[in-house]
FISE-274748 format. One record per residue (C-alpha): x negated, y, z negated; residue in one letter. Coordinates in steps of 0.001 Angstrom, whole numbers. Each point is the difference from the previous one (the first is absolute). Example, Ala and Ser with C-alpha at 12.3 -4.5 7.8 and 13.67 -1.06 7.14 Angstrom:
BEGIN
(rec (-12300,-4500,-7800),'A'),
(rec (-1370,3440,660),'S'),
// end
This chain:
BEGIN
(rec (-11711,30426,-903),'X'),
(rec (3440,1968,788),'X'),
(rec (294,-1663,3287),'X'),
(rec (-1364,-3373,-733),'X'),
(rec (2869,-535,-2854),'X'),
(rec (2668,1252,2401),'X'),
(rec (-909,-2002,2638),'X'),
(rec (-387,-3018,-2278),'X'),
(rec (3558,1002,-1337),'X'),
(rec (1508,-215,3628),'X'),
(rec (-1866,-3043,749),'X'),
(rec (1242,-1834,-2727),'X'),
(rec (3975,1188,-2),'X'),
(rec (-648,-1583,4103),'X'),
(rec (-475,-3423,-934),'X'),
(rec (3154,596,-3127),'X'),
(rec (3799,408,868),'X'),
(rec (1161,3036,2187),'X'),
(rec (1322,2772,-2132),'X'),
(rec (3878,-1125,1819),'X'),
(rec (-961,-3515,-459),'X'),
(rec (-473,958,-4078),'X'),
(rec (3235,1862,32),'X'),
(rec (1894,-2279,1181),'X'),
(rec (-346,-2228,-2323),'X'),
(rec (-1617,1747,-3089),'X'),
(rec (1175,-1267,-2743),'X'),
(rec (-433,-3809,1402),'X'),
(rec (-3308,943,237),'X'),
(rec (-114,992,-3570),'X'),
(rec (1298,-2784,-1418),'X'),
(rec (-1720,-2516,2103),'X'),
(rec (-3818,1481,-482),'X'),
(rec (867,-799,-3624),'X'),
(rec (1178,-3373,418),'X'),
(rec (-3175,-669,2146),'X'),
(rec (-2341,1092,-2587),'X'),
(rec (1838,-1697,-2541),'X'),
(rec (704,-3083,1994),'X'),
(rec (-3265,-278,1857),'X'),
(rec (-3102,2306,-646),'X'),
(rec (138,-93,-4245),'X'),
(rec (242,-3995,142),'X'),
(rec (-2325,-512,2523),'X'),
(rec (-1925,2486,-2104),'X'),
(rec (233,-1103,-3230),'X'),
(rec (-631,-3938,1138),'X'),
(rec (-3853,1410,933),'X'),
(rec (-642,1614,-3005),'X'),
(rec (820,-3129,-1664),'X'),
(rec (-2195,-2091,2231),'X'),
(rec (-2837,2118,-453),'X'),
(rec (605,422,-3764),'X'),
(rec (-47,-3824,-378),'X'),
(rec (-3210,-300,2114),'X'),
(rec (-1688,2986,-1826),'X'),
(rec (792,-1677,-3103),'X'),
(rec (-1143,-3550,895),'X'),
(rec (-3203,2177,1454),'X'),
(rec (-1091,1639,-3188),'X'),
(rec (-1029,-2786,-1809),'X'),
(rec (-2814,-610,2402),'X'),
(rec (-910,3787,62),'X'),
(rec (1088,369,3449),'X'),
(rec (3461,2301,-817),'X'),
(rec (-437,1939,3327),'X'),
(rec (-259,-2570,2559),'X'),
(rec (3341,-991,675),'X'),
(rec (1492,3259,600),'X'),
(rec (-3591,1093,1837),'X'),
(rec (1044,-3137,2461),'X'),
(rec (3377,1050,35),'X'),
(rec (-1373,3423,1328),'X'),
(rec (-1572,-1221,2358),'X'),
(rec (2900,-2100,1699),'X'),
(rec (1871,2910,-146),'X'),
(rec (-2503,1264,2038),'X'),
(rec (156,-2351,2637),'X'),
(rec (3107,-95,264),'X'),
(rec (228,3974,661),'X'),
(rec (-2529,-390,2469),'X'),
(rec (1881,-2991,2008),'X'),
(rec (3621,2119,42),'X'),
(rec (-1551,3312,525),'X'),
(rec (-1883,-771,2783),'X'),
(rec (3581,35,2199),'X'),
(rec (1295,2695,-1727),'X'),
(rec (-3236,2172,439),'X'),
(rec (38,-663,3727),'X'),
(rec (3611,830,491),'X'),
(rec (-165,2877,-2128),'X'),
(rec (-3054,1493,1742),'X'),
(rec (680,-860,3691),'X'),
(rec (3114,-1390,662),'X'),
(rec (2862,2304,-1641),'X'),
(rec (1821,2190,1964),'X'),
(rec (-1148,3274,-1950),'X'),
(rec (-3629,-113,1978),'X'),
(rec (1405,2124,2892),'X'),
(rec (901,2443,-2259),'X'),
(rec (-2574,784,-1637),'X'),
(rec (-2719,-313,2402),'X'),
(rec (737,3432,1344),'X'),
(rec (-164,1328,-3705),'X'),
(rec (-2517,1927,-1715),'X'),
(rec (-1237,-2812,-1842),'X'),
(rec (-3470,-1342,-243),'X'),
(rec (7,-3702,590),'X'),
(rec (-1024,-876,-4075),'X'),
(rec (3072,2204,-959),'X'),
(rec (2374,-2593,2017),'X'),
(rec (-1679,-2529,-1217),'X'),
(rec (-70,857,-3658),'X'),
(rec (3674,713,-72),'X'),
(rec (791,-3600,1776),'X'),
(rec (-1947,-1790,-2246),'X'),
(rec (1384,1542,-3183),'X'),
(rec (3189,-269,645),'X'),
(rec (-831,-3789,1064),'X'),
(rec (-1574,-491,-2935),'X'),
(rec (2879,1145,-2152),'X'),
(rec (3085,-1689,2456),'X'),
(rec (-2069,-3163,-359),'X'),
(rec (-869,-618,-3484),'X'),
(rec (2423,1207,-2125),'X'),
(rec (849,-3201,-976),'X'),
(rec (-3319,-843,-167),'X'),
(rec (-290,2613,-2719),'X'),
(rec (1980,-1820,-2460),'X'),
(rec (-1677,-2757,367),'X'),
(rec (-3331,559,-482),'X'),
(rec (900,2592,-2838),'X'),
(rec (2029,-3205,-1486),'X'),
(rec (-3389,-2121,268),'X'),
(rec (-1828,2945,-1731),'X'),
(rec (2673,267,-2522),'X'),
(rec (-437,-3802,-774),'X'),
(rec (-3816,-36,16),'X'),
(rec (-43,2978,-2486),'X'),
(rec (2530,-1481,-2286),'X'),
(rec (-1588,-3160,-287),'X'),
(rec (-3131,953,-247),'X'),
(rec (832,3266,-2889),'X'),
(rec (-2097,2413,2153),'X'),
(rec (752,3647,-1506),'X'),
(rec (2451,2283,756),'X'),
(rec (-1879,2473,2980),'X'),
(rec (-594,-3319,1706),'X'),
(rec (3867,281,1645),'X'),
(rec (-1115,3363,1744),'X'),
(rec (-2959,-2176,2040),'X'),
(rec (3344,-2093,578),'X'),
(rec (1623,2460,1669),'X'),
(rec (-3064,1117,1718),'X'),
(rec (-185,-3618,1580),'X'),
(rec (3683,-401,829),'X'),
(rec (58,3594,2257),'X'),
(rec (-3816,-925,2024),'X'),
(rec (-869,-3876,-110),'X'),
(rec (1344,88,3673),'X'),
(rec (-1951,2757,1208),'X'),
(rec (-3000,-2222,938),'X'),
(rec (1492,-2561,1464),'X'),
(rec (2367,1781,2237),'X'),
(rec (-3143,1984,768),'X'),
(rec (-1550,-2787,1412),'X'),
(rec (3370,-749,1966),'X'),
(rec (-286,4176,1261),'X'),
(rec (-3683,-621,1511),'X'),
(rec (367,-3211,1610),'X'),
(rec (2972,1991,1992),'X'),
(rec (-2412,3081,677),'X'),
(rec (-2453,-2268,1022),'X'),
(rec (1455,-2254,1987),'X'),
(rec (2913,2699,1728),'X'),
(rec (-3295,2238,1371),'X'),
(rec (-2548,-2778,1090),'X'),
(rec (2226,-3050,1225),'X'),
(rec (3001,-556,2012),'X'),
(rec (804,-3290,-1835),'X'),
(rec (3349,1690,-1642),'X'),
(rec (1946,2118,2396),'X'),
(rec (3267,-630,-2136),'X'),
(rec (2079,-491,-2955),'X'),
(rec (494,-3444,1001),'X'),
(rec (-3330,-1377,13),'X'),
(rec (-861,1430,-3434),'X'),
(rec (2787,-1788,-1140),'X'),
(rec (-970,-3521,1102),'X'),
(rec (-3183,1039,-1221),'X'),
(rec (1115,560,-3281),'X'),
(rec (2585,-2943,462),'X'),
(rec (-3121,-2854,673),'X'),
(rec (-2046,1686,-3413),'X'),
(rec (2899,-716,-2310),'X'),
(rec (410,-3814,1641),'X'),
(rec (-3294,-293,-55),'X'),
(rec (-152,1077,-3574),'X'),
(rec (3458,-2293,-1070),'X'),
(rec (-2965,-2852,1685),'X'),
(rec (-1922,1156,-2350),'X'),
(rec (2038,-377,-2753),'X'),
(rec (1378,-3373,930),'X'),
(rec (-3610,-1225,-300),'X'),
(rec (-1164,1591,-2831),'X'),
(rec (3420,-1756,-1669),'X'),
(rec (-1320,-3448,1173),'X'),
(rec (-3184,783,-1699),'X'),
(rec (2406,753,-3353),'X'),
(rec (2095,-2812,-975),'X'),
(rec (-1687,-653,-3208),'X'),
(rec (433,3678,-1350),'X'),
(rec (1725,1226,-2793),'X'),
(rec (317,3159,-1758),'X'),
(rec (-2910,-862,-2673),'X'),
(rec (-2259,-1667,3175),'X'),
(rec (737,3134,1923),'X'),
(rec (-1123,2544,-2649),'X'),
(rec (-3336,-2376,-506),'X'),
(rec (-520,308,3989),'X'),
(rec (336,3566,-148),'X'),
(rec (-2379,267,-2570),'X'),
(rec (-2769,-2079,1162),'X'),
(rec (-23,586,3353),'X'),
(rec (-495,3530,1251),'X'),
(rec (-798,-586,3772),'X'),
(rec (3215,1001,1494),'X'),
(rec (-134,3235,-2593),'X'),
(rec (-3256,972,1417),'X'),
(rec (940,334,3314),'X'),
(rec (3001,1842,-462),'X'),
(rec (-1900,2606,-2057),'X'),
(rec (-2393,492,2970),'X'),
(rec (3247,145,2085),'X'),
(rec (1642,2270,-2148),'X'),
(rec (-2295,1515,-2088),'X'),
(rec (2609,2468,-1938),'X'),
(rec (1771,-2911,-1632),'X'),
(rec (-2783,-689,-2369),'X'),
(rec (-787,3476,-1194),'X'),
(rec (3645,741,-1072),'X'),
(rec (-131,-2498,-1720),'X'),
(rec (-3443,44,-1819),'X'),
(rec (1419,3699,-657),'X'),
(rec (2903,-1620,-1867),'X'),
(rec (-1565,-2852,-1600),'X'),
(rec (-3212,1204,-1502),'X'),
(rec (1288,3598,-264),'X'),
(rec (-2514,1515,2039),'X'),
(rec (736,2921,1599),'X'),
(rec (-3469,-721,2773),'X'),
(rec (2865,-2995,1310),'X'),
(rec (2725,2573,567),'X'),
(rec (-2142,2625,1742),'X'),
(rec (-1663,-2138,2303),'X'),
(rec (3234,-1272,997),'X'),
(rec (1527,3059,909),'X'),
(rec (-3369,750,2001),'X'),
(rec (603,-2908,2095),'X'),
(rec (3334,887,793),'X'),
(rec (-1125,3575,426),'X'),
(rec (-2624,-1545,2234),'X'),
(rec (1705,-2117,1460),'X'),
(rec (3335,2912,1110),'X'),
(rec (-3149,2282,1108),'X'),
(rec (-1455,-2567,2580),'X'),
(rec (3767,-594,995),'X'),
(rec (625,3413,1104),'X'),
(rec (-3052,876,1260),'X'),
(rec (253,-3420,2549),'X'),
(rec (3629,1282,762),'X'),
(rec (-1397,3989,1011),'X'),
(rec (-2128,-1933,2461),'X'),
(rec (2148,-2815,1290),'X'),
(rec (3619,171,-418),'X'),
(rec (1037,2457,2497),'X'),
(rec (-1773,-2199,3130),'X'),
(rec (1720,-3467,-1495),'X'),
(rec (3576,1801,-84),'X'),
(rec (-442,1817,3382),'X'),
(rec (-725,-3328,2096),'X'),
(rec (2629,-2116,-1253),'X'),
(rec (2790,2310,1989),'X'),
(rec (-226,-489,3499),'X'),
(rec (-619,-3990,-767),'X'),
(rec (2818,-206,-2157),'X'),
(rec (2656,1540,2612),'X'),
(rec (-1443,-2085,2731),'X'),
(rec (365,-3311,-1494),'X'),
(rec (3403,1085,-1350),'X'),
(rec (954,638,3717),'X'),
(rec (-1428,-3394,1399),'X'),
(rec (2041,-2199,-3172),'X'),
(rec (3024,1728,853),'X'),
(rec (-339,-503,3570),'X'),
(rec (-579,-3715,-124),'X'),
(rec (3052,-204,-2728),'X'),
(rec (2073,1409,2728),'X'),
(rec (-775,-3094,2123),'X'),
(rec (1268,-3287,-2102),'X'),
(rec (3260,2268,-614),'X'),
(rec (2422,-3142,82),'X'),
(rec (4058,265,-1147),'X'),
(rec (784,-2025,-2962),'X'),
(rec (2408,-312,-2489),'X'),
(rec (198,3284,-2082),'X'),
(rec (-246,-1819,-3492),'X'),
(rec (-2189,-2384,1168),'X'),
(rec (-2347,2910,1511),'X'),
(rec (385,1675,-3378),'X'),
(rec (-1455,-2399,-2157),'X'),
(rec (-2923,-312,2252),'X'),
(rec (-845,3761,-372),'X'),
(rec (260,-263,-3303),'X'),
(rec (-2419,-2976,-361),'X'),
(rec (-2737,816,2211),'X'),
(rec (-57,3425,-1380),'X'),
(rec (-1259,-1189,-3411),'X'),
(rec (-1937,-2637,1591),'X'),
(rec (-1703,2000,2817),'X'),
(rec (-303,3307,-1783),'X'),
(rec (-3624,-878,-2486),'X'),
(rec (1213,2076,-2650),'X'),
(rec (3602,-1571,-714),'X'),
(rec (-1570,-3452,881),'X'),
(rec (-2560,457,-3143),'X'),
(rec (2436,1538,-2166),'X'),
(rec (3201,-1956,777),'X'),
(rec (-1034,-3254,1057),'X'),
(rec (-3281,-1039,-1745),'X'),
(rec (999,450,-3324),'X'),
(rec (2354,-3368,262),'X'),
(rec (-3580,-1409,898),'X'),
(rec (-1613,1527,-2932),'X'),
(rec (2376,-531,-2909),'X'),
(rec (-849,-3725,-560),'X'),
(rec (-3644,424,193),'X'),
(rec (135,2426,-2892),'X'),
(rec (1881,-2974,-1408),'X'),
(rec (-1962,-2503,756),'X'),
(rec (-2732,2405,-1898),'X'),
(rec (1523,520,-2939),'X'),
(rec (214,-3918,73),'X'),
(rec (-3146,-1082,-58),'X'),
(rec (-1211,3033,-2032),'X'),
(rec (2009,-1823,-2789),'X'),
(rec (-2303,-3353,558),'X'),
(rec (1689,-3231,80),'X'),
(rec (1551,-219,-3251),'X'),
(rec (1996,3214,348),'X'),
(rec (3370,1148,-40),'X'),
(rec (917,-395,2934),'X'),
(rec (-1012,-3101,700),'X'),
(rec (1646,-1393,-2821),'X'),
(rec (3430,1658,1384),'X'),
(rec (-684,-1796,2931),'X'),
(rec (-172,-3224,-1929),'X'),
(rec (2672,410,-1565),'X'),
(rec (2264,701,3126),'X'),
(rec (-1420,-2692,1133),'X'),
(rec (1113,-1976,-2698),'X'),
(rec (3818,1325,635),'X'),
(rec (-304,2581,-2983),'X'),
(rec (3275,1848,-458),'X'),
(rec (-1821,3058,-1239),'X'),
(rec (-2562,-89,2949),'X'),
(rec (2315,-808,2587),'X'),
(rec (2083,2993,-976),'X'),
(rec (-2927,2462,-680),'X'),
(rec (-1053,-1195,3829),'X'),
(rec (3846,1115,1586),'X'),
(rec (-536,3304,-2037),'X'),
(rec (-3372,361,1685),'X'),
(rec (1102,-841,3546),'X'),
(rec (2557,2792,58),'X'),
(rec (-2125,2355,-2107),'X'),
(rec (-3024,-372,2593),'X'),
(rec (2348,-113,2761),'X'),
(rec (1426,3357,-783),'X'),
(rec (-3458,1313,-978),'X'),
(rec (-1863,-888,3380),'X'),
(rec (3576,1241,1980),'X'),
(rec (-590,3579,-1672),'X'),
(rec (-3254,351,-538),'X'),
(rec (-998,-709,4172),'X'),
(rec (2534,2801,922),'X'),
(rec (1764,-1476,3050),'X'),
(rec (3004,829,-1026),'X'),
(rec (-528,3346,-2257),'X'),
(rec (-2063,1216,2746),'X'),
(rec (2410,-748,3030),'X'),
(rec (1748,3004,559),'X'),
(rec (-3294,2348,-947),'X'),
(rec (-1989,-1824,2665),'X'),
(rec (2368,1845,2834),'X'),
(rec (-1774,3018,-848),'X'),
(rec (912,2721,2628),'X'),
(rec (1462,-3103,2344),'X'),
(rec (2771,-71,-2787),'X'),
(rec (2375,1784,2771),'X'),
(rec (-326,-3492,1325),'X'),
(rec (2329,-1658,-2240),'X'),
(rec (2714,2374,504),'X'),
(rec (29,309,3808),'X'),
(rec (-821,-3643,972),'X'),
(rec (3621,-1942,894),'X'),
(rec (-839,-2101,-3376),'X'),
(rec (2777,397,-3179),'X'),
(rec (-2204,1051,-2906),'X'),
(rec (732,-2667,-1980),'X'),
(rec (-909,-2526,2481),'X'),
(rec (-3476,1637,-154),'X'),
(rec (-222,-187,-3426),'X'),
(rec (1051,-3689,-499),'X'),
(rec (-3236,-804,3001),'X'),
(rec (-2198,1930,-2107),'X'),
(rec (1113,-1908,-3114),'X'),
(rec (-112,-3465,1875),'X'),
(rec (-4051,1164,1100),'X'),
(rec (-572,407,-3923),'X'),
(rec (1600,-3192,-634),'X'),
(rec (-1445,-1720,2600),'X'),
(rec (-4065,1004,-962),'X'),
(rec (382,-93,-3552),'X'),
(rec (2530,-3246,-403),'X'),
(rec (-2367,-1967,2717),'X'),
(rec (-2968,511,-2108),'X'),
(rec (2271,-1043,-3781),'X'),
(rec (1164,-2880,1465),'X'),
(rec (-3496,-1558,1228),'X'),
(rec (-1337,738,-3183),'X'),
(rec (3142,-1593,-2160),'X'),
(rec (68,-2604,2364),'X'),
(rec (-3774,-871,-200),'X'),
(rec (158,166,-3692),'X'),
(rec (2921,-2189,-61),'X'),
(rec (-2226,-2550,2236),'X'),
(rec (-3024,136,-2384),'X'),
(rec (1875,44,-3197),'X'),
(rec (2238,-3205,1133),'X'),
(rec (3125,2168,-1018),'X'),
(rec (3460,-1397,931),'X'),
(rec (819,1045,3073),'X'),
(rec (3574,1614,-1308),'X'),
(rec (-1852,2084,-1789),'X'),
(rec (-1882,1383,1988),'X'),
(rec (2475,459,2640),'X'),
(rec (1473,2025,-2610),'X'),
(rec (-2377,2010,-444),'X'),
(rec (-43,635,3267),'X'),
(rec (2871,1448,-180),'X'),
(rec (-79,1937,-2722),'X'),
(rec (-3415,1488,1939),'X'),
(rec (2133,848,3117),'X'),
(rec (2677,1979,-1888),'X'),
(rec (-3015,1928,-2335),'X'),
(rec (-1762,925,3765),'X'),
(rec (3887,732,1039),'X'),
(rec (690,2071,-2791),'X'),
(rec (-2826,2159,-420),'X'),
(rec (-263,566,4061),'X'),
(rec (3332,1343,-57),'X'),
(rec (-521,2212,-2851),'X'),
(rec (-3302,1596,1459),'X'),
(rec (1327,930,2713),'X'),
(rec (3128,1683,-1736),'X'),
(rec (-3017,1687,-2660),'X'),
(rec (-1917,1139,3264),'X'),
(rec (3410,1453,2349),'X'),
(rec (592,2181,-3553),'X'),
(rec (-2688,2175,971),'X'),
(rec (-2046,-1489,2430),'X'),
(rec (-3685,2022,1047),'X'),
(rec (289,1261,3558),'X'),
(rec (-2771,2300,373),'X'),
(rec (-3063,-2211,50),'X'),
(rec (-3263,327,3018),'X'),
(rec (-1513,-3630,-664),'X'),
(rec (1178,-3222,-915),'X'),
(rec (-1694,318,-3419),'X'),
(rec (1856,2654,-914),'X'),
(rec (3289,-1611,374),'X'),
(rec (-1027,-2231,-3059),'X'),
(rec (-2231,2130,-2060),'X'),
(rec (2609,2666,-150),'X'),
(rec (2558,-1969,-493),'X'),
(rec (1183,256,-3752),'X'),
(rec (3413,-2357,1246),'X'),
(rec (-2384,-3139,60),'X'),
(rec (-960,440,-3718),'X'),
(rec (3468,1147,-1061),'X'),
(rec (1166,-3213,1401),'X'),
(rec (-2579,-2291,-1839),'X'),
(rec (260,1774,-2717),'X'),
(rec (4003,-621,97),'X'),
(rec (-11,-3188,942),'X'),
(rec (-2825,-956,-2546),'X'),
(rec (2077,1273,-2352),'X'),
(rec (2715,-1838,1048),'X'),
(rec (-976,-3624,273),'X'),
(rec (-1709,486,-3136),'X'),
(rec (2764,488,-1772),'X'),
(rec (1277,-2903,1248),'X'),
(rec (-2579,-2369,-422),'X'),
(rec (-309,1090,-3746),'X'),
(rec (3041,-170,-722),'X'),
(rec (794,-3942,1868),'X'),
(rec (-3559,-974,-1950),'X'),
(rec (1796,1240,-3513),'X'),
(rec (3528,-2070,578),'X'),
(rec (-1766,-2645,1024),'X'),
(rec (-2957,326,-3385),'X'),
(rec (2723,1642,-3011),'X'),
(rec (3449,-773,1630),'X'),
(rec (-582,-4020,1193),'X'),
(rec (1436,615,3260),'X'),
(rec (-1132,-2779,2668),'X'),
(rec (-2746,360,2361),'X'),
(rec (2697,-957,2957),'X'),
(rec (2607,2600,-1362),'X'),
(rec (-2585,2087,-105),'X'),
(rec (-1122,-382,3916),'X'),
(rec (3760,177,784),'X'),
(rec (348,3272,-1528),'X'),
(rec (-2913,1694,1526),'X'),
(rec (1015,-1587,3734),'X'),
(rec (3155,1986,-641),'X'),
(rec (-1367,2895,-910),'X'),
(rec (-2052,85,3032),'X'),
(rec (2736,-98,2068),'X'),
(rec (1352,2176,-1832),'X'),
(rec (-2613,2974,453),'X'),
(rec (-483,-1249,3635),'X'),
(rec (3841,728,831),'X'),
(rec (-260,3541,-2006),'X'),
(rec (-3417,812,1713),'X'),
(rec (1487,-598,3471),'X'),
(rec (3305,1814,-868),'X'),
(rec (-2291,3008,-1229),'X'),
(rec (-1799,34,3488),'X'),
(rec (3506,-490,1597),'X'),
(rec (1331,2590,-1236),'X'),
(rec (-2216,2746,-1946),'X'),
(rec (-3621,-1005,2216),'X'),
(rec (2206,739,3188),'X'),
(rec (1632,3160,-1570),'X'),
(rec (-3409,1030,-740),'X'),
(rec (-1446,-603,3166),'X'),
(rec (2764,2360,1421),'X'),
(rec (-682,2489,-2635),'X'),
(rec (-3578,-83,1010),'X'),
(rec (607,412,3852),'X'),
(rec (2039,2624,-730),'X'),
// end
């Protein structure tokens, strides 16, 4: 047990900050973790508990208090089984700590049990809060009694166990009987067609919605329990927690700690037989195929221009590399599908669409509440896909690059900004410009909002990339790493949430309390933007490149 929590201890502080990268900066760390959890994990948080609360509530009055957060569960399930399965793989097979400790006295299950721990925990600490937050709603609304928060707790720490379980032995199994994956890459497009396939899904399943709304949805969860009997044959844990909480019986809680006791046991006893095989024949592939990529590259080596060549590593290295592509790139796919759900969720006569009527109708209130939303979603999308605040970590131990190649520092900096702008402003503008088509809005308009998009995108590219040269993280073995260990990306969402917030509140109260125009308004916020996109710039100009320098040094 000794061993196991040291090893877990090393395996986790791997995937964190270096101890220089943390001393460097220290204190920035300090005060940005707090802003993050203040600016992005409470609210986020707190928003679920409320969700559930409200369902739970509407719930109880047909005697059916549990089933909204047992389905809620369960999707947390899902999704820990769609994301782990490329973060099991990596962290099993394709980090570069495997050489190491092959020659070690380990037993195969002793690797494996560290890896998966300290998976488990890297992985879902946000995932913690919320499903504790969901707990903390369903118990609220439903009065259950005080010991009923320790079978909270109990959930938050192990509802991932199974699932990512499931994601451990479909790697055993497949690593020691096939040779379908014989690298990183191919588990990530894997794992890249499951989540399209799954936003399909969802896209579907929303065209089968449009007359729903809150009351319709809590009578369709109640009546029809289809989809929540195949997800308790699936994941057979969820609904023994919660029977344990519900109906207070203890027979709930034990059985579902003997399924995850079960379920670990089987685990271990699969990765005694099969793990060392699956690890030892991915080596020789690996370097092989490594070899024949890099001499083919050496063939279409052409001279072009140096800024110009540049950008285009920059741009196929988040398109070509799986693992930035579905973190960086899809989510400007994804964001107005979750929209578009939470649309027709609401039915037809819903909020939303009557904001759409009304800008339609040349509403002052709606056309100004649309601006706000433009640059609030603009700078939202810019941080949260991590182009920018990931720019400088991505290097990894290639960072000596930027310092010896005949290309000014800043002049890298302002490509990697213009690669931000270029992905996360293409995808704003279709989607202003479309809505500006279907809506019939005046074409000024939305030109304008255009360009109050383009300096959001400008603004917040700029200042990720001046959050991630602060104290950028080097020391990384697979792309994953890069972004899972990167506490700059949620520093800068959390900032820049904060941020455009405060701006948005404080336009909407002028314009509500103080009678200022809509126009006035608009004018005042372009400004501004220009504003934070010339002091974003000048921070990169001057403190990013100092940085940089600091860093090299």
């Amino acid at each position: 047990m000794r061993l196991y929590i040291k090893f877990v201890h090393i395996l986790i502080k791997s995937v964190e900050f270096s101890d220089d990268e943390k001393k460097r900066k220290k204190i920035f760390n300090a005060v940005m973790g707090f802003i993050a959890m203040f600016g992005i994990m409470l609210p986020v948080s707190f928003f679920v508990g409320v969700v559930i609360y409200a369902l739970t509530g509407g719930l109880i009055q047909l005697g059916l208090a549990e089933r909204g957060v047992e389905l809620f569960l369960h999707l947390i399930s899902v999704f820990s089984f769609v994301f782990g399965i490329n973060v099991i793989y990596n962290v099993f097979y394709f980090t570069g700590d495997i050489e190491s400790l092959l020659p070690l006295p380990l037993k195969p299950y002793q690797i494996v049990s560290a890896k998966f721990t300290a998976a488990l925990i890297s992985e879902s600490m946000m995932q913690f809060m919320v499903v504790f937050a969901a707990m903390a709603g369903y118990i609220i609304a439903a009065g259950l009694p005080l010991w009923t928060w320790l079978i909270a707790v109990i959930c938050m720490l192990t509802l991932p166990v199974v699932p990512l379980i499931y994601c451990g032995i479909i790697a055993l199994v497949t690593m020691y009987f096939t040779r379908i994956i014989r690298g990183k890459d191919i588990v990530n497009k894997i794992t890249g067609v499951l989540t399209i396939l799954i936003i399909i899904a969802i896209v579907v399943l929303c065209g089968n919605l449009s007359e729903f709304n809150a009351e319709s949805l809590t009578q369709s969860i109640a009546s029809d329990n289809t989809l929540l009997k195949v997800m308790n044959i699936i994941f057979p844990h969820v609904q023994f927690i919660v029977m344990g909480m519900a109906g207070g019986n203890p027979f709930g809680l034990l059985i579902y700690v003997a399924i995850n006791a079960a379920a670990i046991a089987l685990f271990l006893f699969l990765a005694q037989l099969l793990y060392y095989k699956g690890v030892v024949s991915i080596s020789g592939a690996n370097t092989g195929k490594m070899l024949e990529k890099a001499a083919e590259g050496l063939k279409d080596l052409k001279s072009r221009n140096v800024s110009v060549s540049y950008f285009k590593k920059e741009l196929l290295i988040l398109v070509r590399t799986p693992a930035y592509f579905m973190n960086c790139i899809v989510i400007n796919i994804v964001w107005p599908i979750l929209l578009y759900l939470v649309y027709v969720l609401q039915g037809q006569n819903n909020f939303l669409g009557k904001f759409f009527t009304d800008l339609q109708n040349g509403s002052a209130t709606a056309g100004l509440v649309f601006v706000l939303c433009v640059s609030a979603i603009s700078v939202l999308i810019t941080s949260a896909n991590s182009i920018a605040s990931s720019s400088i970590t991505r290097e990894g131990s290639h960072f000596a690059f930027m310092k010896y190649i005949p290309v000014p520092f800043m002049t890298q900096i302002n490509i990697k900004a213009c690669v931000a702008v270029l992905i996360s402003g293409i995808g704003m503008l279709v989607y202003v410009i479309i809505a500006g088509i279907i809506f019939s809005l005046d074409p000024m308009f939305v030109v304008f909002c255009c360009l109050i998009s383009v300096f959001s995108v400008t603004f917040a590219a700029y200042f990720g990339i001046y959050m991630d040269s602060v104290n950028p993280k080097l020391v990384w073995d697979d792309e994953v790493n890069a972004l899972r260990g990167n506490y700059n990306i949620f520093y800068n969402m959390a900032l820049s949430i904060l941020l455009e917030a405060v701006l948005c509140v404080i336009a909407y109260l002028l314009f509500s309390f103080a009678g200022v125009s809509e126009v006035a308004l608009e004018i005042g916020l372009m400004v501004i933007l220009v504003i934070l996109c010339i002091v974003s710039y000048m921070l990169c100009k001057d403190r990013a490149v100092e940085n940089i320098y600091e860093t090299a040094g």
